[in-house]
RODO-2510 file (C-alpha; in nm, 4 decimals, decimal comma):
residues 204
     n   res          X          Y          Z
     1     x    11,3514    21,3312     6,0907
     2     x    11,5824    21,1133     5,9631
     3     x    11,3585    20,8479     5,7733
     4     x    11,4534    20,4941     5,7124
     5     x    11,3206    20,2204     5,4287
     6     x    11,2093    19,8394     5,6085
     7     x    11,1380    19,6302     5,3459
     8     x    10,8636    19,4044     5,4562
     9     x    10,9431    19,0544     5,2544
    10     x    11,1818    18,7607     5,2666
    11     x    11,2442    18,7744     4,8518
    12     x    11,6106    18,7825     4,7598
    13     x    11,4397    18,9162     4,4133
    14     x    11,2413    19,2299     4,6151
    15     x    11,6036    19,2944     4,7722
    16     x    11,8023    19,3023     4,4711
    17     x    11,5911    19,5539     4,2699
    18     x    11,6401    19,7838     4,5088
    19     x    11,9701    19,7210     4,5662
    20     x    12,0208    19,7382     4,1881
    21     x    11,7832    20,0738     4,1925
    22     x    12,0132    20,2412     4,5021
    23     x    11,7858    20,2486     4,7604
    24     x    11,9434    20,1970     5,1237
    25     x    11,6807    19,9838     5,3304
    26     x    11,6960    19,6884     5,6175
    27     x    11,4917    19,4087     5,5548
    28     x    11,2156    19,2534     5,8131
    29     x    11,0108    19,0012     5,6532
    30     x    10,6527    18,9767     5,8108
    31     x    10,5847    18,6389     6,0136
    32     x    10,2670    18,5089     5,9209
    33     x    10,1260    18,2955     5,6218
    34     x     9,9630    18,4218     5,3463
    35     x     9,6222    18,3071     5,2836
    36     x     9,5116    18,1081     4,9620
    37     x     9,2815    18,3055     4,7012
    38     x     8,9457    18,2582     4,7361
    39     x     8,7239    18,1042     4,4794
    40     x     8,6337    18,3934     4,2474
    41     x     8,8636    18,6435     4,3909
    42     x     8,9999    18,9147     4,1842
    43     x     9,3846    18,9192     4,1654
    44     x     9,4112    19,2678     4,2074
    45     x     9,2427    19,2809     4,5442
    46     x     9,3981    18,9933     4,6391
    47     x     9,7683    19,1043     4,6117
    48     x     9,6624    19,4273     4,7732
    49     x     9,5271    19,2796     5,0306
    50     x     9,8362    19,0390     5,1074
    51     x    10,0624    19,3759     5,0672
    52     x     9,8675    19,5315     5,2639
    53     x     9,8737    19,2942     5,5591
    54     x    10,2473    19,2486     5,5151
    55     x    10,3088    19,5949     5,5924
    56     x    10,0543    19,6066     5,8982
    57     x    10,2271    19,3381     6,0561
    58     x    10,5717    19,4606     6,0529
    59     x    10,4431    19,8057     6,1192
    60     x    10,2735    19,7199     6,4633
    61     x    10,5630    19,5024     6,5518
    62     x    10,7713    19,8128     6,5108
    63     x    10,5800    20,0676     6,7364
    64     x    10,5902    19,7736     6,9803
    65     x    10,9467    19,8015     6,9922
    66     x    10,9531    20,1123     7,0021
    67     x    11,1187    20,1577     6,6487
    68     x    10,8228    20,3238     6,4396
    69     x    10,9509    20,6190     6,4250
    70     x    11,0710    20,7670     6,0959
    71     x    11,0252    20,3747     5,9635
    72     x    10,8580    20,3866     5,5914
    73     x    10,7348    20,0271     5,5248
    74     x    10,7247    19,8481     5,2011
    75     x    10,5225    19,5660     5,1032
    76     x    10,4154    19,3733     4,7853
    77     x    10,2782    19,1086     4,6375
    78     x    10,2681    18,9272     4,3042
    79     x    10,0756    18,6960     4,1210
    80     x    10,0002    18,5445     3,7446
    81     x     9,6404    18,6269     3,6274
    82     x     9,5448    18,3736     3,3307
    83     x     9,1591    18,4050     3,2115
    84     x     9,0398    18,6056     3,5492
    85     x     9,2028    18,3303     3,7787
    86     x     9,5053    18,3243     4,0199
    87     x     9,8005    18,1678     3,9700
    88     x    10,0542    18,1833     4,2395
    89     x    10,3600    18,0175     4,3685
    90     x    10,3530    17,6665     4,3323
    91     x    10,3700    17,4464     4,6300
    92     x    10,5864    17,1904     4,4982
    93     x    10,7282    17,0591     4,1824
    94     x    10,3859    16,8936     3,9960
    95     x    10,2150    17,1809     4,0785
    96     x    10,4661    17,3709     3,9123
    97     x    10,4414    17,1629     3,5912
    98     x    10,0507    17,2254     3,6408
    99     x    10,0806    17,6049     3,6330
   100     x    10,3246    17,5944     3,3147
   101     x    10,0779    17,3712     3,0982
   102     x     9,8177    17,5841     3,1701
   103     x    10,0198    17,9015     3,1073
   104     x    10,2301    17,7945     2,7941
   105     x    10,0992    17,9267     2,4718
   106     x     9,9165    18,1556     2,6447
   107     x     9,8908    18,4879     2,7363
   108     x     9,8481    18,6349     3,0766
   109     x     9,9135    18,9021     3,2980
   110     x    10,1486    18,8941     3,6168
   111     x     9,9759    19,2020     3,9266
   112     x    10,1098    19,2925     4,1618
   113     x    10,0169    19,4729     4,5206
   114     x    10,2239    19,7919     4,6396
   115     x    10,2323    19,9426     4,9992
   116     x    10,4087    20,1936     5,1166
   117     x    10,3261    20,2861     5,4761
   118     x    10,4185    20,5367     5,7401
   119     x    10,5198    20,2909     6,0766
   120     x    10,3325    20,5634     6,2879
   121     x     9,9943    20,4918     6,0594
   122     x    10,0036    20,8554     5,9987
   123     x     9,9893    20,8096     5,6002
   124     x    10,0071    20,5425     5,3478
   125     x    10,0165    20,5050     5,0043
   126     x     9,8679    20,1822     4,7720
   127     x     9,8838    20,0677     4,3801
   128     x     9,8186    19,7777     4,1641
   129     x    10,0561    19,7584     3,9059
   130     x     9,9760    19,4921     3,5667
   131     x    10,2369    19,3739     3,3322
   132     x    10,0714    19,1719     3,0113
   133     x    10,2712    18,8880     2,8756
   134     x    10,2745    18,5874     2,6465
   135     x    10,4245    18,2851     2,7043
   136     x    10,5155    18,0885     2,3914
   137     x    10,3987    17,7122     2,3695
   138     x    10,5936    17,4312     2,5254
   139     x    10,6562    17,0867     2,4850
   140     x    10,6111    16,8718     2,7802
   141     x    11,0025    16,7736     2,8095
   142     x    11,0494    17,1516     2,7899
   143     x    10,7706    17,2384     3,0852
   144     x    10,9843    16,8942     3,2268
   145     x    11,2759    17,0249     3,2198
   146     x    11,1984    17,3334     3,3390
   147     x    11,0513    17,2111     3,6042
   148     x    11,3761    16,9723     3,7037
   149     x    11,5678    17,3418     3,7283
   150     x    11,4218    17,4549     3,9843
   151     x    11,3447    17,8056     3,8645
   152     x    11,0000    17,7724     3,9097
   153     x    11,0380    17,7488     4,2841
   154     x    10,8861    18,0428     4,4565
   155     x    10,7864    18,2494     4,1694
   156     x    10,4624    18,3738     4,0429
   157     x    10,3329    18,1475     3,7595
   158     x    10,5958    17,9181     3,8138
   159     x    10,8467    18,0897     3,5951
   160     x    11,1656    18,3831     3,6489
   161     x    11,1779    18,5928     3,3769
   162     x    11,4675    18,7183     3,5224
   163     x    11,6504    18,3910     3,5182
   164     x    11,6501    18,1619     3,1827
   165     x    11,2430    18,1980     3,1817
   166     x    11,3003    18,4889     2,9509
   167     x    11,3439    18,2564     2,6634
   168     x    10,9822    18,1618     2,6646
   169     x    10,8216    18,4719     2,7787
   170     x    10,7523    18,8100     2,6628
   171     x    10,6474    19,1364     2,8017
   172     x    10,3771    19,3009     2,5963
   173     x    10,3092    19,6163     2,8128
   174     x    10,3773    19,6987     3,1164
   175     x    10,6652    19,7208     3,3827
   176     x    10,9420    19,4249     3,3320
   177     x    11,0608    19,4695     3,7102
   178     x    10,6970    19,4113     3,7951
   179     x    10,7242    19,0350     3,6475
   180     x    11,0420    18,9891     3,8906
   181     x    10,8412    19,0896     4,1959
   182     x    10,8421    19,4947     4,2248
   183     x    10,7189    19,7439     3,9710
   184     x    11,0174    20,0102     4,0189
   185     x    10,8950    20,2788     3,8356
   186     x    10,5660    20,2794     4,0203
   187     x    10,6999    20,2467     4,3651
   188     x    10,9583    20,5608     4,2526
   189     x    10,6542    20,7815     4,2100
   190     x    10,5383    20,6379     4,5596
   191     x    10,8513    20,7108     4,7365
   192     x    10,8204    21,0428     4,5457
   193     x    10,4788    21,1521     4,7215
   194     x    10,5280    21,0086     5,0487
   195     x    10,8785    20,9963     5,1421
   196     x    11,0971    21,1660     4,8468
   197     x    11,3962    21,1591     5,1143
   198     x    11,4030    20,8147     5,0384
   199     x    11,4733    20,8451     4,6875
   200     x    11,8073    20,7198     4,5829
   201     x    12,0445    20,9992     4,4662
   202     x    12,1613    21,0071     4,0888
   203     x    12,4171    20,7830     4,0007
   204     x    12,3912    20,5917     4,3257
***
């Protein structure tokens, strides 16, 4: 069977690690909203739960079309965890200095929510993955003009370590791709067990 990748997310970030990791995949991002944490909730379930709905959705709209077969679905989710509480994307640009003041100084941990899914619902495969950081203290014309970038625009925590947001934090344990959006080494062992077809051949 000749099995295919569908990455099930609209991040450019998602797309370029596994670009950047050689896998071959087509992207179809799912069409719903995500919900909002509820009070309480644990981040772990939460991002699993997002992933896991992500993946659902595409998959049925695939065997609708007719298009499930040999179709491996990926979906994930990522948040900041500071103190046992969520932090997610911010909606807009004060709630993006917000999530900064609270996180500066501090440290925290960004989780994220794997799927990896047969399209047929004939197997599936799920993982939390947990990356520890610290972020180091900042001065509000830093947070400011942080902020002003627009870096903190979509991203978990309101920061891209990936971008200049490196300069202020630091991975203590953990997966570093994980913090961008998609722990690679974790969904490697995934595609390993479920689909090892997929994998991308050395030195691609």
């Amino acid at each position: 069977m000749n099995r295919r990748l569908i990455l099930a997310s609209s991040s450019p970030r998602r797309r370029e690690l596994l670009r950047e990791a050689g896998y071959r995949f087509v992207v179809e991002p799912p069409r719903s909203s995500e919900r909002p944490p509820r009070p309480g909730e644990g981040a772990g379930p939460y991002v699993l739960e997002l992933a896991r709905a992500k993946v659902d959705e595409v998959a049925r709209r695939l065997r609708a079309e007719s298009l499930a077969d040999g179709a491996i679905v990926l979906g994930a989710d990522t948040v900041a965890e500071l103190g046992g509480e969520i932090v997610g994307k911010p909606r807009d640009a004060a709630q993006a200095r917000e999530f900064l003041e609270r996180l500066a100084g501090s440290r925290h941990a960004v989780v994220t929510g794997l799927v990896l899914a047969l399209a047929d619902g004939t197997g599936s495969l799920e993982a939390v993955e947990r990356t520890e950081l610290e972020m180091a203290a900042l001065t509000p014309d830093e947070i400011e003009a942080y902020v002003a970038s627009g870096e903190p625009d979509g991203k978990a925590g309101a920061y891209a370590i990936q971008e200049t947001g490196d300069r202020f934090v630091r991975v203590l344990s953990g997966s570093l791709t994980n913090v961008v959006g998609l722990p690679m080494e974790r969904l490697a062992e995934m595609v390993g067990c479920l689909a090892p077809e997929l994998a991308p051949r050395s030195g691609a």
